[in-house]
N, C-alpha and C positions, 0 to 999 in steps of 0.2 A: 864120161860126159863132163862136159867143160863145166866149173861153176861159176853162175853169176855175180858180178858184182854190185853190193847196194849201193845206190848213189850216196848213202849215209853214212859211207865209210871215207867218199871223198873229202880231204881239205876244204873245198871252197866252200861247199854244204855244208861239211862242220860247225867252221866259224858262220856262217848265216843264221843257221840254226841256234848257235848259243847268243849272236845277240837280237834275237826274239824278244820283244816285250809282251804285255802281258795284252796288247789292245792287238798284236799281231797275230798272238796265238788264236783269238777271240776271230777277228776278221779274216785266218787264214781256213777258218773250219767253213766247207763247203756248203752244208744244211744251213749252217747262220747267215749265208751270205745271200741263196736261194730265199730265206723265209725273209729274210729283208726286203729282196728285192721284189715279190708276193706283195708286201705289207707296202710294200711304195708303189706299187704299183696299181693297188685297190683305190689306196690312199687318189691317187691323181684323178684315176675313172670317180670317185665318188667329187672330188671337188671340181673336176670339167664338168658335171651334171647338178649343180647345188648354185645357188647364189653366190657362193663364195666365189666361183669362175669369175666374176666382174675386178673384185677384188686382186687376185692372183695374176688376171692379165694387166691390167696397170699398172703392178708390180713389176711386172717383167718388162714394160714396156716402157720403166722410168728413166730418166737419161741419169746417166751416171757421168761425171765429166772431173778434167782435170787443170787447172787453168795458172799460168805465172802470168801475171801482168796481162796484158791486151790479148793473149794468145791463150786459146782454150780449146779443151778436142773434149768431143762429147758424146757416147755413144748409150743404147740403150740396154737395161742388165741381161735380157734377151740375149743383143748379140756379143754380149761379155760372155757372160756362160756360153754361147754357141762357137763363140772364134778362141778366145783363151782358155777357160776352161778345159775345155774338149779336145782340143791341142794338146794340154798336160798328160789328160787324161791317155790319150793315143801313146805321146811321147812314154808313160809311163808301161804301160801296157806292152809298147815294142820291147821296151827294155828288161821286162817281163820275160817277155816270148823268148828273146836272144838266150840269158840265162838258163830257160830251161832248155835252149835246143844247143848250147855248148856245155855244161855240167849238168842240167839238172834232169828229169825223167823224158824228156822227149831227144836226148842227145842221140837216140841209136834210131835208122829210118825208121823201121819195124815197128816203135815204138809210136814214132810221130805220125804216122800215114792215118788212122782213123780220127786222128784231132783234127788232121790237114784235110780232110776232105768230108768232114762234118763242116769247116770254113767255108769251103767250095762250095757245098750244099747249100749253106745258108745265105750263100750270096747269090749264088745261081736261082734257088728255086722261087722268092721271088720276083724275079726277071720273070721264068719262067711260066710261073703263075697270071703276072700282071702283061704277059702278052697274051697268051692262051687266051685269055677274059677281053682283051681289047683287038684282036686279030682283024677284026670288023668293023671298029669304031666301036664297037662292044658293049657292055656294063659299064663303064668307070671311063666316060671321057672326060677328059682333061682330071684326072685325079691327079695328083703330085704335085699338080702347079697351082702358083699361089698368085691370086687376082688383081 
């Protein structure tokens, strides 16, 4: 029987691995990143339902702008965090993904097929869901769209 090799024996992982800081190993642990996103996520549902919602949306809906002389571009922090941030965010994440599917644990098919189609899943089902419920004009008309 053939034996496996750990990905922790290769070079590139190696060195990734050793230069880890210490906020890396913190944010690389899966339960701390789960219960974060738990804790932000209560966090939002309790301030979309509080007073503080008034507050929070004119926050986000402040213009942020950048101006030299007569010439100024202005947009709101809304769609800063929705177009640049998120951008990063994506761009980062890809760069994520590639790593692990050329050296890191999803490099072999076998390996990557139930991440890969847990993706499919979660993109699929709801489509699948918010047709099923709208087939007829249904539950939820005109959900999605903003007025």
């Amino acid at each position: 029987m053939a034996q496996t090799k750990s990905i922790y024996r290769e070079p590139k992982v190696t060195r990734r691995i050793e230069r880890r800081t210490s906020l890396d190993k913190i944010t690389s642990n899966g339960t701390i990143a789960a219960a974060v996103m738990v804790v932000a996520a209560l966090l939002a549902v309790s301030v979309a339902n509080s007073p503080a919602y008034t507050f929070f949306h004119d926050v986000f809906e402040a213009p942020l702008g950048v101006g030299i002389g007569p010439l100024r571009v202005s947009i709101s922090f809304e769609t800063f965090v929705n177009d640049f941030l998120m951008a990063i965010f994506f761009l980062l994440v890809g760069i994520e993904l590639k790593y692990e599917v050329t050296v890191g644990q999803l490099r072999k098919p076998r390996q990557a097929a139930l991440p890969m189609l847990a993706a499919v899943g979660g993109v699929a089902m709801p489509a699948l869901i918010y047709t099923v419920l709208n087939w007829d004009g249904g539950l939820l008309p005109d959900s999605g769209h903003r007025g």
